[in-house]
N, C-alpha and C positions, 0 to 999 in steps of 0.2 A: 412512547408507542412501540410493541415488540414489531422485531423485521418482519415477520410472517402478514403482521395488519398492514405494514407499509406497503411488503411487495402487492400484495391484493388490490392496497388502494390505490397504488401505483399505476395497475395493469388495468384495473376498473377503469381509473379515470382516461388511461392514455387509450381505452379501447371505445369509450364511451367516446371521447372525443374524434376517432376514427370513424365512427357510425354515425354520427351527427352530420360530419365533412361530408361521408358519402351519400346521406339523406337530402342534405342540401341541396349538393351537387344533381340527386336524381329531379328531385322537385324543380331547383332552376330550369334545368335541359327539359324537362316534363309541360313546364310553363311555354317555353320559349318554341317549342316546338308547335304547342296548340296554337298560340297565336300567330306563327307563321301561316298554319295550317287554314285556319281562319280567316287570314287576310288574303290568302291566295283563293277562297274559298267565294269571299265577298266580292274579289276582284272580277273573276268566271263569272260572278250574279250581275254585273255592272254591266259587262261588256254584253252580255247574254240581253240583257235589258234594253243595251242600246242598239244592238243589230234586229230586235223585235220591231224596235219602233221606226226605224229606219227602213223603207221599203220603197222603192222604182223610184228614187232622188228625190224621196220626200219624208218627211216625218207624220207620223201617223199612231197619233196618242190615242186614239179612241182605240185601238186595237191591246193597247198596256193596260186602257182600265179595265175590258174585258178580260184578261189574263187576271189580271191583278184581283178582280171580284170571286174568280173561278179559282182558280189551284194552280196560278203561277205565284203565289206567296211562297213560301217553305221557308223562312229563316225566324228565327224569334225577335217579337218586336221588331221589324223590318221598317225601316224606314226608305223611302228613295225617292228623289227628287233629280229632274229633268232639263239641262237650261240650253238655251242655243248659243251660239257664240255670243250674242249680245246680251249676254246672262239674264236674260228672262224664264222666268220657271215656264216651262212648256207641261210638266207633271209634277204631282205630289200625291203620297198615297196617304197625307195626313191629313186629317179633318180639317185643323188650323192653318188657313191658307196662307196667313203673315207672315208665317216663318221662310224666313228669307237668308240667304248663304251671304258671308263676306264677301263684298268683290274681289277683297285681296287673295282669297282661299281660291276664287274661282280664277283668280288672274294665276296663279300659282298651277292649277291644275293644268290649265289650257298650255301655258309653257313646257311642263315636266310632262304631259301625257298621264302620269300617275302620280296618287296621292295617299296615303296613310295614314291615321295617328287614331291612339288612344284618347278616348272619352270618358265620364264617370261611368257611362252604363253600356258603354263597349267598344267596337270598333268599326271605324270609318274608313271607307275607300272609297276612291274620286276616280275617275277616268277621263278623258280628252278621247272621244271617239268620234273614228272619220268614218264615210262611206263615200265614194265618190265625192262630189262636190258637196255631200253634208255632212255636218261637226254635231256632234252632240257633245253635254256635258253629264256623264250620271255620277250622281251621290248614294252609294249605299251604305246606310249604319246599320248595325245588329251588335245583340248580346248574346254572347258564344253560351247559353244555359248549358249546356248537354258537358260543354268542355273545360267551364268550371265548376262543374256539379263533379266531373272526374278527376281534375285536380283536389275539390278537396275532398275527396275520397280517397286521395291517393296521399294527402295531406295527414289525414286520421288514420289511417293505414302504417305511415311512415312512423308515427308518433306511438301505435298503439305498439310497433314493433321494437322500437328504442326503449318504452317502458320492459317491455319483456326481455328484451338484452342485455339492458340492467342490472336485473335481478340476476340472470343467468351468468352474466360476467361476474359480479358478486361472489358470486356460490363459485362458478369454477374460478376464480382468480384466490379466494380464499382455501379451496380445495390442492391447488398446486402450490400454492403457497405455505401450508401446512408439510405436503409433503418434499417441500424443497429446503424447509427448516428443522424438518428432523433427524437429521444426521447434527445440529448444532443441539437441538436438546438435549437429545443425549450427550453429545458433546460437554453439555453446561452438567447436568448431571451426576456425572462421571467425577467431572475436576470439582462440584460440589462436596463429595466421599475424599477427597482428600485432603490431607491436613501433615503436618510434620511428623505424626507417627507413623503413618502409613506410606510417608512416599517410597518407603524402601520399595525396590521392585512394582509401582504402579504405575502400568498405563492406561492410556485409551483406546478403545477398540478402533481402528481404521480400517476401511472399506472401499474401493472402488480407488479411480484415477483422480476424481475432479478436485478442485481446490479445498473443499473441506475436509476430505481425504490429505491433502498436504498441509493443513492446518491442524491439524490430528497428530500427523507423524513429526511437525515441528516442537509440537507440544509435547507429545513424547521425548523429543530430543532436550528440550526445556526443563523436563522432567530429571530427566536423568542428570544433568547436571545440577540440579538444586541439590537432588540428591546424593549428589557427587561432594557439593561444597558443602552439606548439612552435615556430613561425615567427618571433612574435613574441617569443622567446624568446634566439631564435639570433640575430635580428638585432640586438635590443639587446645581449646580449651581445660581439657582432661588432662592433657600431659603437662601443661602452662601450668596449672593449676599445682597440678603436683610437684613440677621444678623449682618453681616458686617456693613451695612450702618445707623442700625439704634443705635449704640453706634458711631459708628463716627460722625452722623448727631448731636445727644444731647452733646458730647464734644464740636466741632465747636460753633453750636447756643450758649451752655454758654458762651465759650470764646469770643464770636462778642459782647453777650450784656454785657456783662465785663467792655469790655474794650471801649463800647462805650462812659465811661464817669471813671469818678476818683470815686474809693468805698472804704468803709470805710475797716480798719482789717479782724473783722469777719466778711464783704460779701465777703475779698477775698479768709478767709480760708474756709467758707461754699463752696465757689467755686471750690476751689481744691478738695478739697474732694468729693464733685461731679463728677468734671472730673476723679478724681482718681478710686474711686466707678465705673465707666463710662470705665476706660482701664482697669482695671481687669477683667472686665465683656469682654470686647476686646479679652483680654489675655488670658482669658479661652476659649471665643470660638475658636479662632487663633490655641491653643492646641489640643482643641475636635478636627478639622479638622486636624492637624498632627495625630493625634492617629487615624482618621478614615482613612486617607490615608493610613498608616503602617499598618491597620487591612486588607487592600485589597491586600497588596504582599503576595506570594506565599510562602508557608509552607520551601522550599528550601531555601530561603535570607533570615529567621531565624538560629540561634544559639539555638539546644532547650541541654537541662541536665535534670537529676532528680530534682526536686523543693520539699523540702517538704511542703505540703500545711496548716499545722496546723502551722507552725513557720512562713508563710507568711502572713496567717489572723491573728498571733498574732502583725503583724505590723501595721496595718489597721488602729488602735487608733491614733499613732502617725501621718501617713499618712494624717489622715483625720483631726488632729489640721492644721498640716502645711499646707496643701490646703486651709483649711477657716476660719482657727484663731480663730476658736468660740469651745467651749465644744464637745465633743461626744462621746460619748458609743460603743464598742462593747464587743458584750457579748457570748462568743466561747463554746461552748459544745459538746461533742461524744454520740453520740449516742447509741455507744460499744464501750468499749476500743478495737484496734488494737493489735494484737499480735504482727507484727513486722512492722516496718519502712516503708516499702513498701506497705503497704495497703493503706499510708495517702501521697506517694510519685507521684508525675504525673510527667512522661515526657515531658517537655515543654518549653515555653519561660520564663524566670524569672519577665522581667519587663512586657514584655504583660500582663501576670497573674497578676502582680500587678496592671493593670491599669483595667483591667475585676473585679478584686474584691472591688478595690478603688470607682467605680463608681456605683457598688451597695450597697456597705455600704453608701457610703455616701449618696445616695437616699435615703437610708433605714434610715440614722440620721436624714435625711432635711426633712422628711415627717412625722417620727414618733414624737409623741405630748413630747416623754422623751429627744429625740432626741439619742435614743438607738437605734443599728442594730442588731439583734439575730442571731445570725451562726450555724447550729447544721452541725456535719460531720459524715458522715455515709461511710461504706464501704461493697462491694458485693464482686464478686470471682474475674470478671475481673473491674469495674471499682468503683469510689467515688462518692458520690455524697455529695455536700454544700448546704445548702439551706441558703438565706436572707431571714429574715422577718423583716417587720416592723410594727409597729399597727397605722401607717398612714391613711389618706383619701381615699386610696384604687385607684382600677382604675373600671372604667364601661366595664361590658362587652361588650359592644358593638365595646369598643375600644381596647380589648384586644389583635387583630390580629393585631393592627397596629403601638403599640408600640416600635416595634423593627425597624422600617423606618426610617431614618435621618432625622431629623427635627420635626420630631410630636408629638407634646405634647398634653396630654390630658386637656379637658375644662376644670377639676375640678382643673390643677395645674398651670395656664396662671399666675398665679399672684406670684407663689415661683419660683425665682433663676433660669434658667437653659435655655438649648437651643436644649432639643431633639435628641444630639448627641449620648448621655453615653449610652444607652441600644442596641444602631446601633451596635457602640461599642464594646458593649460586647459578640454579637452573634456575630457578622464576628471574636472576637478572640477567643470563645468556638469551633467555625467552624476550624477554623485553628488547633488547639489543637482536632481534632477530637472526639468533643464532643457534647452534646446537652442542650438547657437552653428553659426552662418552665416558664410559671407563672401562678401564682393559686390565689384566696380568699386567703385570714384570716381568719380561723372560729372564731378568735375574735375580726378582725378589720383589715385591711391594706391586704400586698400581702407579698405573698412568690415568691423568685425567686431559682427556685430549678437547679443548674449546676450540668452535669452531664459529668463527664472525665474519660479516663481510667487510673488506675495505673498499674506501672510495677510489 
């Protein structure tokens, strides 16, 4: 069922059910009121009855049937009967003189003075009346005609008006309802038209304060990062693609002209070695993409512990023999000594950190003209900060925003080693580690990459 039926039927029913309570509620009080009204009514008839027939300390019924034949009647169907304390009917204005009261009803009345109660065909009041030394007992019954001819008048009345309410409710609960869902149809609409070619630049129109309004403007925000990561998507796949293909394209082509004929020794060791040269180069990019894949899971499908991070940058040296088999430097200093353990300690991933440090030192080796990385460690209240330097070729500023993207290498470095991955890298695992990484000049040459983490 779409919202718009809902809220109508919603508001139908919860209004329906509001006008019913109050219908009720008027016909109860409506009821309750008439037969007060009525009993107090019969009551005034009783005693009115009994001070007629009571007159100079004697009871005097020949004077009631004269009233009674004449126009002291006035109630409908009127019944009334007369008894003296020794419950003998003294009057009755019914034909059927047998009919005779309960003594317990008359013992009852003579006690309490007054008496009450509903009958099938209406209602009953009793009196206990004194005048001087005489008691009478009057019984009047009557059926209130007049006043439940206007109860159920006011019954068909209440009824015919719930049916028309109904429908009115209806109409307008489907009427506001309509217009309290079209800002969502459009809504649906809108994100209908779009699809992965179009999300470049589209939004949804937003209007006004209320929450649909802020469902609008989340989706915009929604928006724009799909489209942020659709980019980011295409490009890595674009440049994967391409990095990929272009060590596997020069392995192949060697191997085709190889073997298109018989070569001597060393044209086949030069060969290997080429292709060898040619899969490592494979093999590291194949890795860079695992490491950037594991850099985009979520903080939760890590294992993080305390790390201390001066005994991890003292690894770095060995680290970076074993990754490229050639010389390198790293050269570790504090800035202040720490006072305790915890100042130099970050909560973290153990080997992420080693692959975010690995791949700036190693930049910092493969660019610097010593082939030395410089590490200086410093600490504040709540967090550490490392800085790399190197006194390499530097990067241009012009390119300095775009270094952290996957794949993009700057023009001055097209010709050393590498594929644009490690610094992606390294910001998507400074990010996960809740932290933040810079990069600056050399005031004497090359760049500083300054990481910023907090410790425990």
């Amino acid at each position: 069922m779409k919202i718009k039926y809902k809220i109508a039927l919603y508001y139908t029913l919860s209004a329906t059910f509001m006008l019913i309570a109050f219908a009720g509620l008027a016909y109860y009080f409506s009821a309750k009121s008439r037969k007060a009204e009525y009993l107090e009514r019969l009551e005034y008839r009783a005693r009115s009855i009994a001070n007629v027939i009571i007159e100079d300390g004697h009871v005097k019924v020949d004077l009631l049937r004269k009233l009674d034949r004449t126009t002291f009647q006035d109630l409908y169907k009127e019944t009334i009967l007369v008894y003296n304390p020794s419950y003998d009917l003294l009057y009755s204005n019914l034909k059927d003189t047998t009919i005779r009261t309960h003594p317990s009803l008359l013992d009852y009345i003579k006690q309490n003075k007054l008496y009450s109660y509903d009958k099938g065909g209406g209602e009953v009041v009793g009196v206990y009346y004194t005048e001087g030394a005489v008691s009478v007992i009057v019984i009047v019954s009557s059926f209130d005609k007049y006043g439940f001819q206007n109860l159920q008048s006011l019954q068909q009345i209440l009824l015919l008006e719930l049916i028309i309410a109904l429908f009115v409710l209806v109409g307008v609960g489907y009427f506001f309802a309509r217009k309290m869902v079209q800002p969502i149809d459009r809504l649906v609409k809108q994100v209908d038209t779009i699809n992965a070619n179009n999300l470049q630049d589209t939004q949804v129109a937003v209007k006004g304060k209320d929450e649909i309004a802020k469902l609008g403007a989340n989706f915009n925000t929604m928006l724009l990062r799909l489209s942020e990561s659709f980019d980011l998507q295409k490009s890595f796949v674009s440049n994967a693609s391409h990095e990929l293909r272009t060590p596997l394209a020069a392995i192949i082509s060697q191997l085709q002209v190889t073997l298109s004929k018989d070569r001597s020794k060393e044209e086949y060791h030069a060969l290997l070695v080429s292709v060898l040269e040619d899969a490592e180069n494979l093999s590291d990019l194949s890795n860079g993409l695992l490491q950037l894949a594991q850099s985009e899971m979520r903080q939760q499908e890590f294992t993080f512990s305390p790390v201390r991070m001066d005994e991890l940058l003292m690894e770095m040296t060995n680290l970076i023999h074993l990754k490229n088999k050639v010389p390198g430097k790293v050269d570790i200093q504090f800035v202040k000594v720490p006072d305790n353990d915890s100042l130099v300690t970050c909560l973290g991933n153990e080997n992420l950190l080693k692959v975010l440090f690995l791949n700036l030192t190693d930049n910092a080796c493969k660019f610097s003209a010593d082939n030395t990385a410089y590490i200086a460690i410093d600490f504040f209240t709540q967090y550490m900060t490392i800085q790399v330097k190197d006194n390499g070729i530097g990067i241009p500023p012009a390119e300095i925003n775009k270094i952290f993207e996957p794949f993009y290498r700057g023009q001055n470095a097209l010709q050393i080693r590498g594929h644009g991955l490690g610094l992606s890298i390294c910001k998507k695992i400074v990010q996960l580690h809740r932290g933040h990484i810079t990069v600056t000049p050399n005031t004497g040459g090359g760049t500083i990459f300054t990481v910023i983490l907090p410790h425990i």
